[in-house]
FIBAKE-689536 format. One line per field, with one value per residue: residue in three letters; x, z, y of N, C-alpha, C in turn. Coordinates in steps of 0.001 Angstrom, whole numbers. Atoms other than C-alpha are relative to their C-alpha. Layout:
% FIBAKE-689536
logu <- (ala_...)
n.u <- (X_...)
n.w <- (Z_...)
n.v <- (Y_...)
ca.u <- (X_...)
ca.w <- (Z_...)
ca.v <- (Y_...)
c.u <- (X_...)
c.w <- (Z_...)
c.v <- (Y_...)
END
This chain:
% FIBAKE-689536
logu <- (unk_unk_unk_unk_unk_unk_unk_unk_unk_unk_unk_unk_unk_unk_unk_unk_unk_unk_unk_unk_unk_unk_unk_unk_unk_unk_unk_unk_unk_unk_unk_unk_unk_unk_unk_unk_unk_unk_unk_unk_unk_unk_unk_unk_unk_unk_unk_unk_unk_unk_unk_unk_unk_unk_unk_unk_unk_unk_unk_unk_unk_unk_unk_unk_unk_unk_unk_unk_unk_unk_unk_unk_unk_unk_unk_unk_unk_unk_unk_unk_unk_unk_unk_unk_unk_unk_unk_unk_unk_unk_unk_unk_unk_unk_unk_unk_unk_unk_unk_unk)
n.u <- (1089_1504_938_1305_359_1038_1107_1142_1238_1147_1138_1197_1553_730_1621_659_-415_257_-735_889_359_1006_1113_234_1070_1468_698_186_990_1323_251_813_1512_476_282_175_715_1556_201_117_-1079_-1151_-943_-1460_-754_-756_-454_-1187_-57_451_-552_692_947_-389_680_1376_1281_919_937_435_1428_770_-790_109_419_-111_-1608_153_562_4_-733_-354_-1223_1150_-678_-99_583_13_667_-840_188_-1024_251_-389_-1249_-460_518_128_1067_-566_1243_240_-333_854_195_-1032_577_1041_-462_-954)
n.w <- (-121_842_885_394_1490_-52_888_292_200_403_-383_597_-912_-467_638_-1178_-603_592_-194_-93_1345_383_-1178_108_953_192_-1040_384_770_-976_-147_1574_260_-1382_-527_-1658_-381_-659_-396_-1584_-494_-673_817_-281_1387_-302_885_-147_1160_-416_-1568_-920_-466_-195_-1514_-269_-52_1120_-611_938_-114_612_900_1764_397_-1020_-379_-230_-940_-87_-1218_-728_-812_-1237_-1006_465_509_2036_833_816_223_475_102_-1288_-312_-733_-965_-429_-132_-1155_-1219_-1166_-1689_-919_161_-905_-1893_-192_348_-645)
n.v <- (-919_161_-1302_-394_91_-593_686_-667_893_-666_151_-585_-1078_919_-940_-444_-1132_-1051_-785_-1384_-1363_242_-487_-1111_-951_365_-771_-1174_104_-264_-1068_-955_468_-106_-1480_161_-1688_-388_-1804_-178_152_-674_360_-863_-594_31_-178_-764_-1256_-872_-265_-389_954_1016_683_-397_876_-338_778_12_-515_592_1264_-824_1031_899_36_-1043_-273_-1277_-536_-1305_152_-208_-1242_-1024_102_45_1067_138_925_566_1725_922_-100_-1062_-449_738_173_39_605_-770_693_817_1769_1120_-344_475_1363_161)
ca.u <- (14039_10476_9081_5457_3984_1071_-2380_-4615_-8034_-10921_-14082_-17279_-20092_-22359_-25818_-27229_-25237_-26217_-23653_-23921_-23632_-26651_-28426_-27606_-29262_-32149_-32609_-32143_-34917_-37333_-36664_-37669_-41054_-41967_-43668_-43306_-44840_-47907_-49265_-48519_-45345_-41905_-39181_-35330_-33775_-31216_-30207_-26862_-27204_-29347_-27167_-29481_-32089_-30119_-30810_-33822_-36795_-39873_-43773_-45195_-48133_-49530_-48559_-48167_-47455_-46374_-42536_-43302_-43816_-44673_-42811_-43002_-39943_-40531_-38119_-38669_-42153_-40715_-42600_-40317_-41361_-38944_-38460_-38590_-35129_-34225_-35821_-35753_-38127_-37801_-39503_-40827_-39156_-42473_-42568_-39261_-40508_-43612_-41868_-39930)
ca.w <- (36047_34583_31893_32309_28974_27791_26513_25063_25481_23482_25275_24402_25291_27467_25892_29173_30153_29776_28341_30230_27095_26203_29006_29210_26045_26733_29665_27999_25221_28584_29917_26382_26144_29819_31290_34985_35003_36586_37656_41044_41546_43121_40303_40751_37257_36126_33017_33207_30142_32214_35678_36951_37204_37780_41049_41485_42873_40432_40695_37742_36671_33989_31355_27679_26481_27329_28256_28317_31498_32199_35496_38260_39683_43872_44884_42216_40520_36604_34416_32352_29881_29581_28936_31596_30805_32369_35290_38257_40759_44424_47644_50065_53859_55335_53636_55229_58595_57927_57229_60511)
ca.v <- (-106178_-106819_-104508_-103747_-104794_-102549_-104364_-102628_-104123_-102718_-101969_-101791_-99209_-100110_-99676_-99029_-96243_-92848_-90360_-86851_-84625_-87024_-86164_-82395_-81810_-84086_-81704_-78757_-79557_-80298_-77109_-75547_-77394_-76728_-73311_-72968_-68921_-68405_-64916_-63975_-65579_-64291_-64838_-63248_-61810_-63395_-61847_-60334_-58118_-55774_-54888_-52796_-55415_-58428_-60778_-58504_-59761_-59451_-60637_-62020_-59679_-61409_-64690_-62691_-65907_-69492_-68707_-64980_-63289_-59459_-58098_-55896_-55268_-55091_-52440_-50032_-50647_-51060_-53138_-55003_-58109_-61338_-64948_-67440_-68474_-65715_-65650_-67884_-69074_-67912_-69606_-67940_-68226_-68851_-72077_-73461_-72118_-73894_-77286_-77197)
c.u <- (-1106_-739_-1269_-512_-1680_-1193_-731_-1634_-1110_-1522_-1273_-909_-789_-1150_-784_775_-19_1230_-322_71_-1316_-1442_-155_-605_-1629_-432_-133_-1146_-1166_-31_-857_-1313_-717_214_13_-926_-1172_76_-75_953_1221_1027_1243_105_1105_545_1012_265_-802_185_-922_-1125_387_405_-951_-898_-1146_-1298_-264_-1736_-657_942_-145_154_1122_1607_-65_-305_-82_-217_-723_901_-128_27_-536_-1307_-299_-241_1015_-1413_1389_-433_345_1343_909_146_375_-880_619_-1133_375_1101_-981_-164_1138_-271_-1163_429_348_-1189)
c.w <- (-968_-628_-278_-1338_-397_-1015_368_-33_-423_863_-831_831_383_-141_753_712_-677_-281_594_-907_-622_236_360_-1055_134_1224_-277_-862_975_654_-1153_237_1426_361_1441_253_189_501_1342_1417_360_-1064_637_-1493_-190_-968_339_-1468_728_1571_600_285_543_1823_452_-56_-635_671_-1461_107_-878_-1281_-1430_-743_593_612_-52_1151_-90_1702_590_701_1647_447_-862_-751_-1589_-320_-916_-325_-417_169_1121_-68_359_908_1093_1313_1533_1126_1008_1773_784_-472_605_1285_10_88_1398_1534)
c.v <- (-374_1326_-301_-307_1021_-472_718_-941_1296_135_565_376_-696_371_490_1056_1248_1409_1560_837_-358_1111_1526_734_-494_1179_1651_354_-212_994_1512_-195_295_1542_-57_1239_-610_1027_-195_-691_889_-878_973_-174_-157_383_1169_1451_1375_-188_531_-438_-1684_-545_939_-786_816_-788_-68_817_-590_-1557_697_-1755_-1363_-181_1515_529_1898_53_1036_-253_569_1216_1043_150_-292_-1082_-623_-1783_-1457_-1367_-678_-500_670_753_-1245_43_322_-696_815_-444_-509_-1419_-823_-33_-998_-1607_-470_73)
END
């Protein structure tokens, strides 16, 4: 019977390959530096600390400042203010209809 022998071979990194823990923070630091709000958009709420607004659809009423947005919520008219990481961006249906 033949016993398998086990060689270890060392490799080395390949300087051209990107690790993803790299890459999930480089993308997390371009989400920081980057504002998407503009007034008069359709955002959904996604902050789970406040249930009774969460996946609600919202309109941005104005930009307070550059990751700041100030809300109206659609169904119920309440003003709320929050951070764009907290929000997300919805598209309309007439635009897929329009594509097609």
């Amino acid at each position: 019977m033949l016993e398998s022998a086990k060689v270890s071979k060392k490799v080395k990194p390949d300087p051209f390959s990107v690790e993803p823990q790299d890459n999930q923070k480089q993308n997390e630091e371009d989400e920081e530096e980057y504002s998407w709000i503009a007034e008069n958009i359709i955002v959904k709420i996604k902050d789970e600390s406040l249930p009774k607004y969460f996946n609600q659809k919202a309109k941005v009423i104005r930009v307070v400042e550059p990751f700041l947005a100030e809300l109206e919520v659609l169904n119920n008219k309440t003003k709320l203010q929050m951070d764009q990481q907290l929000l997300e961006t919805v598209i309309p249906v007439r635009f897929f209809i329009n594509l097609y």
